[in-house]
C-alpha positions in Angstrom: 0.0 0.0 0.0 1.4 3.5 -0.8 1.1 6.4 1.4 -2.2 8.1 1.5 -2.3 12.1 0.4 -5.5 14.2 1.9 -6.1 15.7 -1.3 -9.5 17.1 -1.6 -11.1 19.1 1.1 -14.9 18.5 2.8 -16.0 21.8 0.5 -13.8 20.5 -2.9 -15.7 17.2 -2.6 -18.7 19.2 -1.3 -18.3 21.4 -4.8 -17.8 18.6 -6.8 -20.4 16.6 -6.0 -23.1 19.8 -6.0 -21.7 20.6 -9.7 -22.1 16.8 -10.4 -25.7 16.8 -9.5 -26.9 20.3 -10.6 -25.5 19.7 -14.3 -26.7 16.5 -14.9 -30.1 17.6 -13.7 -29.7 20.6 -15.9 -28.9 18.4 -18.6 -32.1 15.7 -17.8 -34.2 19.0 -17.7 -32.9 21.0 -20.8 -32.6 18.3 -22.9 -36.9 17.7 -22.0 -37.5 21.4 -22.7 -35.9 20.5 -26.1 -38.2 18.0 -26.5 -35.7 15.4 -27.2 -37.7 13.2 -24.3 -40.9 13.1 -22.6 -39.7 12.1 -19.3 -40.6 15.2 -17.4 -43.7 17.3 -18.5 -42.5 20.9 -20.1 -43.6 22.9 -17.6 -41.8 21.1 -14.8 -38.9 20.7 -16.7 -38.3 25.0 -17.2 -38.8 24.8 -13.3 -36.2 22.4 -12.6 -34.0 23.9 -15.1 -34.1 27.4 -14.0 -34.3 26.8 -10.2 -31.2 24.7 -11.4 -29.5 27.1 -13.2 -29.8 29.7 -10.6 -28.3 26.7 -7.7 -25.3 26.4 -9.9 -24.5 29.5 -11.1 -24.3 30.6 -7.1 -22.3 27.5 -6.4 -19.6 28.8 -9.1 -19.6 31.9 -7.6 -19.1 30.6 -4.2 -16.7 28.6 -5.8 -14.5 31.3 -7.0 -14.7 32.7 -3.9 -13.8 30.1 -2.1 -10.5 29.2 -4.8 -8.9 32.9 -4.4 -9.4 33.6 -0.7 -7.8 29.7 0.0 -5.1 30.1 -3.1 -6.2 26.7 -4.6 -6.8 28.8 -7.8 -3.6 27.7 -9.2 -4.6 23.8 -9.0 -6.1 25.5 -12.5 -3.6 27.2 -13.8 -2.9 25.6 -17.2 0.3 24.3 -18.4 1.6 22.9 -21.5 4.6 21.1 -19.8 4.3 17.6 -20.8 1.5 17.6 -22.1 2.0 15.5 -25.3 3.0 12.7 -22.7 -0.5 12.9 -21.2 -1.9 12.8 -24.7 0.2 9.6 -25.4 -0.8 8.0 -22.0 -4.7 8.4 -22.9 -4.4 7.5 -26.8 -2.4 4.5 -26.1 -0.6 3.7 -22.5 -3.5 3.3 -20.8 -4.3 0.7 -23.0 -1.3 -1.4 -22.9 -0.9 -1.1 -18.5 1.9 2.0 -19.0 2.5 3.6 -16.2 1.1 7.1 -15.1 3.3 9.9 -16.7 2.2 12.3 -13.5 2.5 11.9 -10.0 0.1 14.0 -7.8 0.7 15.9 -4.7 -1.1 18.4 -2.4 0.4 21.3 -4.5 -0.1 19.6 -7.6 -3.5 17.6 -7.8 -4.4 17.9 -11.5 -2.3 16.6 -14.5 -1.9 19.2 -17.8 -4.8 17.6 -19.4 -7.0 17.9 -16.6 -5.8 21.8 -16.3 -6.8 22.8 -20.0 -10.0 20.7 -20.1 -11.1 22.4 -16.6 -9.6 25.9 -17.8 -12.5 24.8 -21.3 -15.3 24.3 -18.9 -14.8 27.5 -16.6 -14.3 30.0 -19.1 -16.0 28.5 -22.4 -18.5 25.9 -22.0 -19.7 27.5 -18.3 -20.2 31.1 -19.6 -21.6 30.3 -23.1 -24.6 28.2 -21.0 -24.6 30.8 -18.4 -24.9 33.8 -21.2 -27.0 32.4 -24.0 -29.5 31.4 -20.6 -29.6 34.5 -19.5 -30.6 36.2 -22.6 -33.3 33.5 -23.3 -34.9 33.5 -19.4 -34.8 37.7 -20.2 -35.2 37.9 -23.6 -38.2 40.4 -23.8 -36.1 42.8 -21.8 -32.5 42.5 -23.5 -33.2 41.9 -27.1 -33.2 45.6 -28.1 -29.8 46.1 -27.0 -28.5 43.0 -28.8 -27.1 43.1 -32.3 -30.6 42.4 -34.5 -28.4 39.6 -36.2 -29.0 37.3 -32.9 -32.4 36.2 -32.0 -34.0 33.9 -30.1 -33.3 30.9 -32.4 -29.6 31.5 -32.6 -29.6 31.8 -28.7 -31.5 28.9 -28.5 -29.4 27.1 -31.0 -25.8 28.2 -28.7 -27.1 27.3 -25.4 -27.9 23.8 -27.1 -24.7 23.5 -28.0 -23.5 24.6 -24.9 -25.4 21.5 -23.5 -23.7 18.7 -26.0 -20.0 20.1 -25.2 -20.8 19.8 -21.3 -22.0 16.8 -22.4 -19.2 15.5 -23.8 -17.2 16.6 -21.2 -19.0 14.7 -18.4 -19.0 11.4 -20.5 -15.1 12.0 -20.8 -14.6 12.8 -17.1 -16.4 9.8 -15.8 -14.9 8.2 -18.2 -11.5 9.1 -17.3 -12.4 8.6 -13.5 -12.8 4.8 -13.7 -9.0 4.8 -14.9 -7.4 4.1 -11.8 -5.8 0.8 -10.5 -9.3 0.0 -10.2 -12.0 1.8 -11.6 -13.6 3.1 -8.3 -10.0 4.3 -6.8 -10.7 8.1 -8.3 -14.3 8.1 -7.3 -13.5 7.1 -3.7 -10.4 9.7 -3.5 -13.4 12.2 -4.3 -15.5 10.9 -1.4 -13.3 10.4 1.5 -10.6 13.2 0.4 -8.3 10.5 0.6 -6.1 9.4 -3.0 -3.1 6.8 -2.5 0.5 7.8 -4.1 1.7 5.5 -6.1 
């Protein structure tokens, strides 16, 4: 057994989880205002999605918050260094039993990869939902100082794209999650706090 790092706090796994739940119900939801299932009736599925929206939008806030006043802002700060061996590791070492190219610690808890694709979610893929959400919830009152080449339809059509790439992402990062020694060692890292070194 390898020695044990504490490397996720009560409020990161707190965060985590919280963002876990609120985006897939956002997803369930929107993708039911889309019509593209008949799970949830329309009317309850704009409630769930807005009172949804509104819960995660103040957890990111929170969250940033929470990142800058503790310094565990630079856990995000992206780097290229070494990045094409993490690249080479997913395409093909995990495949074949390679070992990890990156060792975590407490001052270093993501790997390049998981930098940029977080980086992707907090600055594209969360403000294109949060913006193009906005201006469709308050459309009546915004759209005559928006350009008149965007309308509803094109909002519409963002936001839902918005939704596939956060899609995506989730698919990839639980996914990826199952790719420890065994496929539950991430997941339970990110429910006790507690991740073995290898």
């Amino acid at each position: 057994m390898g020695e044990r790092l504490y490397l996720f706090t009560r409020f990161e796994r707190f965060w985590h989880w919280s963002q876990a739940t609120l985006i897939i119900t956002l997803l369930f939801s929107g993708f039911a205002v889309h019509g593209s299932h008949a799970l949830l009736e329309f009317r309850t599925a704009v409630e769930i999605h807005e009172v949804s929206a509104w819960m995660l939008m103040l957890l990111w806030v929170f969250g940033i918050f929470w990142h800058f006043t503790t310094g565990q802002w630079h856990q995000y700060t992206p780097t290229l260094k070494n990045i094409d061996r993490m690249l080479r590791y997913y395409v093909h070492g995990i495949f074949i039993g390679a070992p990890h190219p990156y060792k975590i610690t407490v001052e270093r808890k993501h790997n390049p990869l998981q930098r940029l694709s977080y980086l992707f979610v907090k600055v594209m893929i969360g403000p294109l939902l949060w913006l193009t959400g906005l201006l469709y919830l308050f459309w009546e009152q915004m759209q005559e100082q928006l350009s008149p080449w965007l309308g509803l339809q094109q909002v519409a059509l963002l936001h839902t794209a918005g939704a596939f790439m956060m899609l995506i992402f989730l698919i990839a990062h639980v996914y990826l999650a199952t790719t420890g020694r065994t496929p539950l060692e991430h997941i339970r890292a990110m429910v006790s706090g507690w991740e073995e070194k290898h």
